[in-house]
C-alpha positions in Angstrom: 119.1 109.1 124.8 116.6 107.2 127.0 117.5 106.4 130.2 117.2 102.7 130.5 115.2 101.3 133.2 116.6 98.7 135.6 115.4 94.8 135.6 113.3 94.1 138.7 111.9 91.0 140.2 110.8 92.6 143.1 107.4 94.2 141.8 104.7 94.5 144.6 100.9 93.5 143.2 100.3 97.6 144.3 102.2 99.0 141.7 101.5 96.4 139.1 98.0 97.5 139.7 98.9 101.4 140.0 100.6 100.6 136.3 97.7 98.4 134.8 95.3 101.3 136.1 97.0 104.0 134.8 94.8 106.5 131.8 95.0 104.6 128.8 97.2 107.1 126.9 99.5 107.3 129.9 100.0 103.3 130.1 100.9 103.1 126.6 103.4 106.3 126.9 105.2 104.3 129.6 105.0 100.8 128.1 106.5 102.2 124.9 109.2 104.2 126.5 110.6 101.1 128.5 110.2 99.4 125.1 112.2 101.8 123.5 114.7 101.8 125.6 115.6 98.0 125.4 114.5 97.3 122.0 114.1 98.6 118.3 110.1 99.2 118.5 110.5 98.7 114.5 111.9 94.8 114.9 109.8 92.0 115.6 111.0 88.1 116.1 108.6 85.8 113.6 108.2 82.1 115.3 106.3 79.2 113.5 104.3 76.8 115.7 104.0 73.2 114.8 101.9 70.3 116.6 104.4 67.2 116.2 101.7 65.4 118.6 97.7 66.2 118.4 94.6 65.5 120.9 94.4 62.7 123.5 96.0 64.9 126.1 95.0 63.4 129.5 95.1 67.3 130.8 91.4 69.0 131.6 92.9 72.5 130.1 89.0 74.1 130.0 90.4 76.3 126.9 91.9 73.0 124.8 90.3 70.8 122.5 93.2 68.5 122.6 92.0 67.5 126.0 90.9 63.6 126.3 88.1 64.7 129.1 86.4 67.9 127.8 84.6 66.8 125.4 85.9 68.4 122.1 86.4 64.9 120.6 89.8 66.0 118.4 91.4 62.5 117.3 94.3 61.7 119.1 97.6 61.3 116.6 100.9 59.7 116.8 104.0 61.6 117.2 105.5 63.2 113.8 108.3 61.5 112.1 111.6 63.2 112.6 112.0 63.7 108.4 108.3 65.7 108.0 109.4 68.5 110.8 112.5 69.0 109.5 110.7 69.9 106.2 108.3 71.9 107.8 110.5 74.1 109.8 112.5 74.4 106.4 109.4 75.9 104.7 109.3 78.4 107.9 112.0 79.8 107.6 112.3 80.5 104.0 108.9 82.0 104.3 110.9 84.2 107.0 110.4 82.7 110.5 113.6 82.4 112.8 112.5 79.8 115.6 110.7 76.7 115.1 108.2 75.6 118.1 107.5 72.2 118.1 104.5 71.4 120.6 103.1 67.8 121.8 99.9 67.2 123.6 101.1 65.4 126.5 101.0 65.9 130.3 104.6 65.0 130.2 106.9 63.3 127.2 107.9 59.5 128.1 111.2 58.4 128.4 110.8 56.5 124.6 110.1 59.6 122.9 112.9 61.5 124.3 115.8 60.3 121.2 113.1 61.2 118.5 112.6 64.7 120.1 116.3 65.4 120.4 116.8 64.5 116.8 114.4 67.2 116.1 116.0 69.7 118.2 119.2 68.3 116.3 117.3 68.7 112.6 115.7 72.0 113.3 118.9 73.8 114.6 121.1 72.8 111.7 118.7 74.8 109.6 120.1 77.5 111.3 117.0 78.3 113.3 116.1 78.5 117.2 114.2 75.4 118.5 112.0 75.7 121.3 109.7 72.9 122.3 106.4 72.5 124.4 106.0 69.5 125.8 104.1 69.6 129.2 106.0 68.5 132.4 109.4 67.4 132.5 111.4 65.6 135.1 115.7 66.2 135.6 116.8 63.5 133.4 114.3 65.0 130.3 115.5 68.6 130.3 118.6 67.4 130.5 118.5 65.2 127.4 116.7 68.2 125.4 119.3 70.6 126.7 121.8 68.0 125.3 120.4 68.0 122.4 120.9 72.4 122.2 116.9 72.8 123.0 117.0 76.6 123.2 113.6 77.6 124.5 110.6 75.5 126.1 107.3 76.9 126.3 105.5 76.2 129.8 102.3 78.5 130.0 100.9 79.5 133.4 97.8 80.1 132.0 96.3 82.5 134.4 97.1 83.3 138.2 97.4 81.3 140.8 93.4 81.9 142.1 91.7 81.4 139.1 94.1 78.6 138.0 91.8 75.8 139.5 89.0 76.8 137.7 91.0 76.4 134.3 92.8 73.4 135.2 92.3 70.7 137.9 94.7 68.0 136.7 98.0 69.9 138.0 98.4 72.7 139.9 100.2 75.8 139.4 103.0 75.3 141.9 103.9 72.2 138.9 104.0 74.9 136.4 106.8 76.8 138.6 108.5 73.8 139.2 109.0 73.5 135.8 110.2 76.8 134.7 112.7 76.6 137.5 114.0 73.4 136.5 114.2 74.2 132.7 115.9 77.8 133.9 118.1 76.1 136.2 119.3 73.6 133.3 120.4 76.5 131.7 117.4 76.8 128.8 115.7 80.0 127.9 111.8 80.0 129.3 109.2 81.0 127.4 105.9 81.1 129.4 102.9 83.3 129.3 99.4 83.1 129.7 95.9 83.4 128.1 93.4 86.3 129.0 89.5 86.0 127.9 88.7 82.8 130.1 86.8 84.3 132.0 89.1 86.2 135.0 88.7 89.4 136.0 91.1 92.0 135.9 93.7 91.4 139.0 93.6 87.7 137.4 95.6 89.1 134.4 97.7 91.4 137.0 98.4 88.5 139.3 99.3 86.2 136.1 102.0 88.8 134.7 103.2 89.4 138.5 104.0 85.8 139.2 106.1 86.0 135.9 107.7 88.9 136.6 109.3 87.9 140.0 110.6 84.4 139.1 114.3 85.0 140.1 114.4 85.7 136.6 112.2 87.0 133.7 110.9 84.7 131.0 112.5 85.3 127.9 109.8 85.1 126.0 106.1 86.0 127.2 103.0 84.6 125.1 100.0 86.6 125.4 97.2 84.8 124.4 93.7 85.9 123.4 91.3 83.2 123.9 90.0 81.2 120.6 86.9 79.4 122.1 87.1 75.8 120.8 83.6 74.3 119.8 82.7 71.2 122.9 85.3 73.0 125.4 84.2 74.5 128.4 84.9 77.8 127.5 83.5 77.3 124.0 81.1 80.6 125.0 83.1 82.2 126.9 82.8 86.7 126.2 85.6 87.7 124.3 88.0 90.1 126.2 87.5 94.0 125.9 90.4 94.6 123.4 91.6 98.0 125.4 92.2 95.1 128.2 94.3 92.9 125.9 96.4 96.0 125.1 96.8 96.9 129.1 97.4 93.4 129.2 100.6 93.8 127.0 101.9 96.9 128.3 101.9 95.5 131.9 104.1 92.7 130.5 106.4 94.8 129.0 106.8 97.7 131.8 107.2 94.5 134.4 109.5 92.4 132.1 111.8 95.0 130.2 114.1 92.6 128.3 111.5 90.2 127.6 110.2 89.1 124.0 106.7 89.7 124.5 104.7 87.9 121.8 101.4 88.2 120.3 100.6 84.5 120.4 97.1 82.6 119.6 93.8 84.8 119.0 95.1 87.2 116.4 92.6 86.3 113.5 90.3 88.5 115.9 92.2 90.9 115.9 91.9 94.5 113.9 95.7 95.7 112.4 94.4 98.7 114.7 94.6 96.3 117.5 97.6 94.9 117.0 99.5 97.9 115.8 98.3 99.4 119.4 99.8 96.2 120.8 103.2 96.5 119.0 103.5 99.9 120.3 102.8 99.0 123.7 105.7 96.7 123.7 104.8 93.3 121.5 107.7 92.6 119.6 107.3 88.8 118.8 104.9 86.7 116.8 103.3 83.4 115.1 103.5 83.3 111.5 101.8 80.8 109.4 97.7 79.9 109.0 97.7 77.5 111.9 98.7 77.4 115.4 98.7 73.8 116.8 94.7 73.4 116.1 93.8 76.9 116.1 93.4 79.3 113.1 96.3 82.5 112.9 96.5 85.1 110.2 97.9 84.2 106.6 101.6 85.0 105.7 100.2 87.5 103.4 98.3 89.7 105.9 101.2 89.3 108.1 103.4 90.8 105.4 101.0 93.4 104.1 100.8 94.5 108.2 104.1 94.8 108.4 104.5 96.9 105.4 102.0 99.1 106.4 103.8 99.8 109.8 107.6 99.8 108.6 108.3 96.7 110.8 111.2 94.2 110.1 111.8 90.6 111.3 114.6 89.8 113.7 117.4 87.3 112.5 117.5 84.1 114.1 119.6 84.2 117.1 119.1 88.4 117.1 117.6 89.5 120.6 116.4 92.7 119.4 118.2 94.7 122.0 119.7 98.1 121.9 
């Protein structure tokens, strides 16, 4: 039996960068051994993403064309009734996914919206399925209300690290990302945050990004790692796509640093080979986006999803499983 190795949040940025460096073959030993050891490699959890709130975001997110000030020009919509999600997160999960993520374009929710999105939470949870919501900032009184309401994850990306963070994002800083995650945390709801890799950084960028997640006082639950989809009018509508071997290091830093962690192969996946993400799944992925659209951005079809996992003898988690030996 594997020995099972301990849950630190005391990782130095040396040996994160002794681990990201290591011989390719050697990094993915390691990554899949810890993986091994806290989860069934064969299981992975299926989320379904759905924009309840689109464009007009007053955020200047260089990657997002639902920012009002970057030029992409995406119409700016209304908030979703309460009656069409519930629908839609019923169609998710009898096409097989487990939680529901339900993401507005906002810099933070107002007060006024607050009873519509706990009647969500409400609506999507008496399905029988996790609810986790994205929904920028949020101040005491707001996660209290969605934790209230049994909110089980929110999303709050960090986006990159901490040095390349203000040329990604100007309109707040990354110490209000923190801020966030610690209040959410401390109100006793699971964190999902990750970031995106192919913006640009170099290297110790995607090192430092994984590093600040890894010693929060404790590790995300869940850790999206995007791959860049360049969105026509964005900044970084030309940005050079990321070497894929990086985007697999990327992974397998995330899951040696973050043990228990879901780590989940989030936005940028129509680029990707079933190679690629096969090699990802072994190096410690075990969570994904079903469904042909992610918020505005394109994601594989259920059925290439299904034929993947076929191909590889994977199975879906249940709603509420962890995955955990």
């Amino acid at each position: 039996m594997l020995d099972t190795p301990s849950i630190r949040t005391d990782w130095t940025r040396q040996e994160a960068e002794e681990i990201y460096d290591l011989p390719f073959m050697d990094l993915l030993f390691r990554a899949h051994s810890v993986h091994r050891a806290h989860f069934d490699p064969n299981r992975v959890q299926k989320s379904k993403l759905l924009s309840i709130k689109t464009g007009g975001c007053a955020e200047d997110c260089a990657y997002c064309s639902q920012s009002a000030r970057n030029g992409a020009k995406l119409p700016a919509s209304k908030l979703v009734e309460v009656e069409r999600v519930v629908a839609e997160a019923r169609k998710a999960r009898d096409a097989g996914a487990t939680r529901y993520c339900m993401g507005a374009a906002w810099r933070s929710p107002k007060d006024r919206d607050m009873d519509t999105l706990a009647a969500m939470i409400e609506g999507v949870k008496a399905l029988g399925m996790e609810t986790c919501m994205t929904l920028g900032m949020l101040d005491d009184d707001q996660v209290l209300r969605l934790k209230e309401a049994g909110l089980d994850y929110y999303n709050h990306n960090i986006d990159t690290s901490e040095r390349y963070y203000p040329e990604i994002v100007t309109t707040r800083s990354f110490a209000d990302r923190i801020e966030t995650l610690n209040r959410v945390r401390e109100a006793g709801i699971k964190v999902c945050a990750g970031g995106i890799v192919g913006m640009g950084e170099e290297r110790m960028d995607r090192i430092d990004m994984l590093l600040a997640l890894a010693t929060l006082d404790e590790h995300p639950d869940s850790v999206p790692i995007n791959m860049l989809i360049p969105m026509p009018g964005t900044p970084l509508a030309d940005a050079e796509p990321i070497d894929p071997f990086e985007f697999v290091r990327t992974v397998a830093l995330a899951r040696i640093l973050m043990p228990r962690s879901h780590v989940r192969l989030s936005a940028g996946r129509t680029e990707m080979s079933d190679e690629l993400q096969a090699m990802c799944f072994f190096a410690g992925a075990n969570s994904l986006f079903v469904g042909d659209t992610l918020l505005t951005a394109a994601n594989p079809e259920e059925d290439r999803d299904a034929a993947l996992f076929r191909r590889l003898g994977l199975t879906a988690m249940e709603a509420f499983e962890d995955g955990a030996r």
